[in-house]
N, C-alpha and C positions, 0 to 999 in steps of 0.2 A: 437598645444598649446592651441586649443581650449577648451582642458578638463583641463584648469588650470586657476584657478581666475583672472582676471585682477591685484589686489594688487599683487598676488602672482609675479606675473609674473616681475611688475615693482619694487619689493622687491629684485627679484634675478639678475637682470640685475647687469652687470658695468656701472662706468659712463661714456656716451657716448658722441659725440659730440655734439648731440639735445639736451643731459642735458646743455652741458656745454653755447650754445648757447641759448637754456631759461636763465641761469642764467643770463649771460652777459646782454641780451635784458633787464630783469626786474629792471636787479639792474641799469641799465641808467634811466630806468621809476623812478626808486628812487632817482635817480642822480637831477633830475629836479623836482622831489617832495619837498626834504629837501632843496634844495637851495632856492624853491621858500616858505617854510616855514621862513628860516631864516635869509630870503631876509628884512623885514619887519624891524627888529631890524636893523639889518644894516645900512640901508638910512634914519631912524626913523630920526638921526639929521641933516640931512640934507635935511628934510622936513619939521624941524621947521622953517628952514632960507627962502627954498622956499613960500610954502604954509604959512607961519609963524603957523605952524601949534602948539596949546596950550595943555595943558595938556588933555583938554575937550574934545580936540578934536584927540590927541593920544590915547587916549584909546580904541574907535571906530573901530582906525586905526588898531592899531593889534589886536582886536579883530575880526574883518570881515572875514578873510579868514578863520578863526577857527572856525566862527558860520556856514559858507557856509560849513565848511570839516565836520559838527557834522549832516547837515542834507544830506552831499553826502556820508557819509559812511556809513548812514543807507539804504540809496538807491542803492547806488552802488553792496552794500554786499551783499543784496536783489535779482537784477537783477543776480549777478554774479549765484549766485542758485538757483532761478528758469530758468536763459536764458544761464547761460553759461561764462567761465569766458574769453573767449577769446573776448568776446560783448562788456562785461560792464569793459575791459580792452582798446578796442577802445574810450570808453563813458568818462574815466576818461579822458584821455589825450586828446583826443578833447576838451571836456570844460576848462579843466585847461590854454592851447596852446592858446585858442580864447580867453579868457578873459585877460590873462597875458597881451597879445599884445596889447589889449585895452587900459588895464592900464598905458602902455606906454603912453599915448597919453591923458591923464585924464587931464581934463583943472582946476581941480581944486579939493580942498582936501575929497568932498562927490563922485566925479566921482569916484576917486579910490578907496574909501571905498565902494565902490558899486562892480567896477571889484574885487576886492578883495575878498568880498562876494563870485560874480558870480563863480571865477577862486576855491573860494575853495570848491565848489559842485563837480569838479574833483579832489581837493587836497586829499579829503576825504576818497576816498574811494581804493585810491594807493597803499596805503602797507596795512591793513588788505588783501586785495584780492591777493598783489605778495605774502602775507605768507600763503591764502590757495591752491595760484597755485602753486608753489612751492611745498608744502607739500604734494599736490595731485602726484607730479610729480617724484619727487625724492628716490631712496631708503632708503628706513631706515638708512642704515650703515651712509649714508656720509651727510642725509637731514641739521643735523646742520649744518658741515660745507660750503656746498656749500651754504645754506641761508645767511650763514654768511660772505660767497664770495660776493654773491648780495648786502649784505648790506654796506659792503668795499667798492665799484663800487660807491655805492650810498652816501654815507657821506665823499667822494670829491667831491661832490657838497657843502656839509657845509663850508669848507677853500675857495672852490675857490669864492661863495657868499661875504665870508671876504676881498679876498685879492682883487678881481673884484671891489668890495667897495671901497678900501681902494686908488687905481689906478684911479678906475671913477669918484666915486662919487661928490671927491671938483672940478671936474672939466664939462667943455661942450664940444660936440663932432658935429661938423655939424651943432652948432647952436642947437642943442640936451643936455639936461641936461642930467648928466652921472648916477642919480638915474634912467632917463628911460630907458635908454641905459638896465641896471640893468633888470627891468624887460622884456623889447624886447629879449634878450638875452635867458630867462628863458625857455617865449614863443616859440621862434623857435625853441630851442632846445627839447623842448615835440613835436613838431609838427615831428622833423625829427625822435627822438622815437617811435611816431606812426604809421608812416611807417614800422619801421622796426617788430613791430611786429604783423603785416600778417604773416610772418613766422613763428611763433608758433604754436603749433597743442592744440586743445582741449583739457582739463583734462581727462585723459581714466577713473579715476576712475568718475568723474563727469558723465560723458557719458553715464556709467552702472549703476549708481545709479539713472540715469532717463531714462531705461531700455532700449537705443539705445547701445545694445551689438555688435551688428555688427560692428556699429564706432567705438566703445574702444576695437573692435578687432584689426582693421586697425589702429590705431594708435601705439596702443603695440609693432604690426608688426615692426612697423617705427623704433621704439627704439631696438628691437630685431637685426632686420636687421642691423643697425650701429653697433652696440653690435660687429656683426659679422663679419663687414667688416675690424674697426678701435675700437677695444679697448682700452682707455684711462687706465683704474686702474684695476686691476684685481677683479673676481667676488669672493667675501666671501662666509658667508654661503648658502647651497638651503635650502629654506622654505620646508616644506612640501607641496605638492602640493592637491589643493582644490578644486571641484568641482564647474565649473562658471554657474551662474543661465541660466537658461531656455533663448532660444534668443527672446522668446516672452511673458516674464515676465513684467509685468505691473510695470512702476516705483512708489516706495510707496511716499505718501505726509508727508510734512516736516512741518507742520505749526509750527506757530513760539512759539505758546505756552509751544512746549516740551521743551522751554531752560531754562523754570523757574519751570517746574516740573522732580519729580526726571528720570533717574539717574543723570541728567545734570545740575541742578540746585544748585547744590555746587560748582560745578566750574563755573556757571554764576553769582554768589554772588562773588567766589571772582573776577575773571576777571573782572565785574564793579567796587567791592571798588580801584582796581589795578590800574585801567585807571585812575578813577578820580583823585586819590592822583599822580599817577609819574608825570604827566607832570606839576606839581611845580617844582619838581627837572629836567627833564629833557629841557622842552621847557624854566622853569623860566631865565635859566644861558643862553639858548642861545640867547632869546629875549630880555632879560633886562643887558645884559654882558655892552654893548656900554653906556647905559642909566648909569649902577651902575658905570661907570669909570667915564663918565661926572661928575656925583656928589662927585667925589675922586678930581675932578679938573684939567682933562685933556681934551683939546681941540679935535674938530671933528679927527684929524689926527692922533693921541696918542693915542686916543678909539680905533678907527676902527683899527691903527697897533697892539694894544695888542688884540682887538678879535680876530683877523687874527690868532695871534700865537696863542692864548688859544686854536680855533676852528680845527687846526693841528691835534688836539689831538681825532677827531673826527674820522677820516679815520685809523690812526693809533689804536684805541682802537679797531678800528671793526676788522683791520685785527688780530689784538690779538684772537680776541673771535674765529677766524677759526680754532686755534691751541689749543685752551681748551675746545670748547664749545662741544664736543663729550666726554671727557673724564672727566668733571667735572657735575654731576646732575645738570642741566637745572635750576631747582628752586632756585637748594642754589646758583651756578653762579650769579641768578636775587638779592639774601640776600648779599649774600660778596659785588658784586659791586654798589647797591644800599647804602651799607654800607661805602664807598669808595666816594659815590659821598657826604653824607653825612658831613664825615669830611675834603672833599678839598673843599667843601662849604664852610665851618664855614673859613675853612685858606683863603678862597678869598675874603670875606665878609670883614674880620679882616685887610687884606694885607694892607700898606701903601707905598712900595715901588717896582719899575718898577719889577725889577726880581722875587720879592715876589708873584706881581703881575702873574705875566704872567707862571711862577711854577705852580703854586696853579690853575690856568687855565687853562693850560693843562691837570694834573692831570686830573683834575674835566670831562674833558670832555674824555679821554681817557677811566676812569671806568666809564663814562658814556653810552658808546655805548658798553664796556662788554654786561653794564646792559640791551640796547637796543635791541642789536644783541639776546640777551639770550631771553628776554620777547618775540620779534617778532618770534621765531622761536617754544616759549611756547605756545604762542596762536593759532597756526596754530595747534595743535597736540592735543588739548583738546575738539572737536566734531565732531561727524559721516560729513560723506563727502555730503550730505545733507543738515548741518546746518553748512560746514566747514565757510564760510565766511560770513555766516548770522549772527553766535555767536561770533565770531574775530569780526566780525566790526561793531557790533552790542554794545560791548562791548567798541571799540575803540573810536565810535563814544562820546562816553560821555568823554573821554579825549580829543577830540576836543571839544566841549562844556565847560568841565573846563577849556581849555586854553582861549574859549574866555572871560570867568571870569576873570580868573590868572592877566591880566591886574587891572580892579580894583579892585585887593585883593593888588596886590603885587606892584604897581605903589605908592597908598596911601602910606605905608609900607616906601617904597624910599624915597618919597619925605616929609614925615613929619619924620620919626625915623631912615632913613638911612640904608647904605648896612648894617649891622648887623644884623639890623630887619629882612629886607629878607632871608637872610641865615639861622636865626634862623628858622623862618616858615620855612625853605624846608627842615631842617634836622627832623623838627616835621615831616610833612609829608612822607618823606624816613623811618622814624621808623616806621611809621603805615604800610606802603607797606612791610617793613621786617618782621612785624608781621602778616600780612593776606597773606604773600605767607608762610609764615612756618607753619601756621595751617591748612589753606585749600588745599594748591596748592599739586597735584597728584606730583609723579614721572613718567617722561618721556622718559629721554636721552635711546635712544638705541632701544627704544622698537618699533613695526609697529605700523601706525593708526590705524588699526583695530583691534588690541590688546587692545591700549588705549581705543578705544569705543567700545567695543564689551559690549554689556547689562549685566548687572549680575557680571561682572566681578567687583574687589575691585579697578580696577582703572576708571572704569566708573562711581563710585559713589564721587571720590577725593580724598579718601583715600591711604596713603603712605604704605599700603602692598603690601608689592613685588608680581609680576605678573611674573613666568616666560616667558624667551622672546621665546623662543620656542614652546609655546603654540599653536599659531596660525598664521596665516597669515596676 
């Protein structure tokens, strides 16, 4: 198999049981990603009563782990392509694991705003890099869905943060307050995630893109060889098969300037307007959900039981997107459910009653992670395997940075003109996002990465002219 490309090769396979076991592995690393995101909103008010912590001092709060994931996603992404993503997959989940457990233990409301910080230098850089191992990994046919497997795995983390909350938090455990319980929890479970993935093998296409051909031989092998033992799905189309470079080809440099010049540089305009803007709509509703029911007039137990149900709708959208997210264009999927979260915003904003309530928040978060599962598995697909997760998380990283804004845009908003106010701002911001993915954003679904970035090509500039997919490998 040696006279056949690496992509080639992991383009033709079935999915094997290595695929299926990267999946599972990653989407638990996202499992303890998201939970430890929307961990934050959760115990928010029950860190008013402990810490008596003030508005002044809430902002701070959820702001930290989002300024610490804006500066670990630019690093992390980094590392992942120049050193490999099986490294700065260790790197995440160590610092996330150590800091967490810290926070447990924070005597006071600047200590946690600090681990908070610290722990989101590994929140950061989490999923940008599972969406460009993944992408690296998986073949064409089935990469949306099985992403989108990962990311089902990973947003039961979001409910069970609500319902963990809703059980722990008003109470102590050990003479332990059940908010730290909350983060302890978080903690060891990325620690035991890290373990398990030793088991994962190197990105083969990373490997040959930094001209260790021989290793992205042996790995190949690995997947070939299950291939043939125990086939999971049967194998679709053969590519044409490609001549694999030289075993002693120098691997080319990737600097980081080629993301803002052409052919890449339309899709790095819009993958930044994209980042900045969704996470009003996406983090807004799950950070501030507990807070906008407090100011409806319901106490710590009535918040936290109706986020619990709203946040339901989290693990259930993703598993939705498995069953569409191959058969519906990748972009317009990110338009309709961006479009969706839009107006179960505006009805959650408006709701004044339990059932209204807790409908509308559902929804909301169901087309929510359509939209998520679609963008995460868009972003992985739009730069050579050189800048795969320099340009994903590069990009991502300024949605962590807006998030750590988001608080005082959107907290003012709350607290002086009410849930209204806020909904209104996210449904501005979801139209602007509907509008920079339908003018910029390429078409993807279906087609190989190397398709997508191959130079010259009309989808390597961002353009929506169809690419036949048989073209290349």
């Amino acid at each position: 198999m040696k006279d056949v490309s690496v992509a080639t090769r992991l383009d033709r396979l079935p999915i094997t049981r290595i695929h299926l076991m990267a999946v599972l592995v990653v989407g638990l690393g996202i499992f303890f990603d998201l939970y430890e995101v929307f961990l934050a909103g959760t115990v928010s008010t029950a860190l008013k009563d402990d810490f008596h912590v003030g508005e002044d001092q809430l902002k701070p709060l959820l702001a930290s782990a989002f300024v610490g994931a804006f500066i670990g996603a630019v690093v992390m992404s980094r590392i992942a392509d120049r050193l490999g993503r099986r490294r700065a997959f260790y790197l995440t989940l160590a610092v996330y694991s150590a800091f967490s457990v810290l926070a447990a233990f924070s005597p006071n409301v600047e200590m946690l705003i600090v681990c908070r910080f610290l722990a989101g230098l590994g929140i950061g850089g989490e999923l940008p890099l599972c969406d460009a191992y993944l992408s690296d990994l998986l073949p064409k046919r089935h990469r949306g869905r099985l992403i989108g497997w990962a990311y089902t795995v990973g947003f039961c983390g979001v409910p069970l943060a609500g319902f963990l909350a809703l059980g722990i938090v008003p109470h102590a455990y050990l003479g332990v307050d059940g908010w730290r319980w909350m983060f302890l929890i978080g903690g060891l479970g990325a620690a035991l995630c890290w373990a398990l993935r030793r088991r994962l093998p190197e990105s083969p296409r990373w490997l040959e893109a930094m001209g260790r051909h021989e290793e992205a031989d042996r790995v190949v092998r690995l997947f070939e060889e299950s291939a043939h033992r125990n086939t999971v799905a049967p194998s679709q189309s053969q590519p044409t098969a490609a001549p694999a470079p030289a075993e002693n080809a120098p691997a080319e440099k990737a600097p980081l300037r080629q993301l803002v010049t052409p052919p890449w540089r339309t899709r790095t305009i819009m993958l930044v307007i994209f980042q900045i803007l969704q996470v009003f709509g996406y983090y807004g509703f799950g950070t501030l959900a507990p807070l906008v029911l407090a100011t409806k007039g319901y106490d710590i137990v009535h918040s936290l039981t109706f986020s619990a149900l709203s946040f339901v709708g989290y693990p259930i959208g993703s598993l939705l997107s498995v069953f569409v997210i191959e058969r519906i264009e990748r972009k317009y999927l990110i338009m309709l459910s961006a479009f969706g979260m839009l107006a179960f915003g505006l009805g959650f904003g408006y709701a004044h009653n339990t059932a209204t309530i807790v409908a509308f928040g559902f929804c909301y978060t169901l087309v929510s992670n359509l939209f998520s599962n679609a963008y995460h598995v868009y972003q992985g697909e739009l730069f050579p395997t050189r800048l795969r997760a320099t340009g994903a998380g590069g990009a991502y990283s300024l949605s962590r940075l807006a998030s750590a804004v988001m608080p005082y845009v959107l907290l003012p908003l709350l607290m002086n003109h009410g849930a209204n106010a806020v909904f209104v701002f996210i449904a501005c911001a979801m139209t602007a996002v509907i509008v920079n993915i339908g003018l910029l954003g390429p078409r993807t679904t279906g087609r190989s990465l190397e398709e997508l970035t191959a130079p010259g090509t009309p989808a390597a500039v961002g353009t929506n002219v169809p690419v036949r997919t048989a073209q290349q490998p």
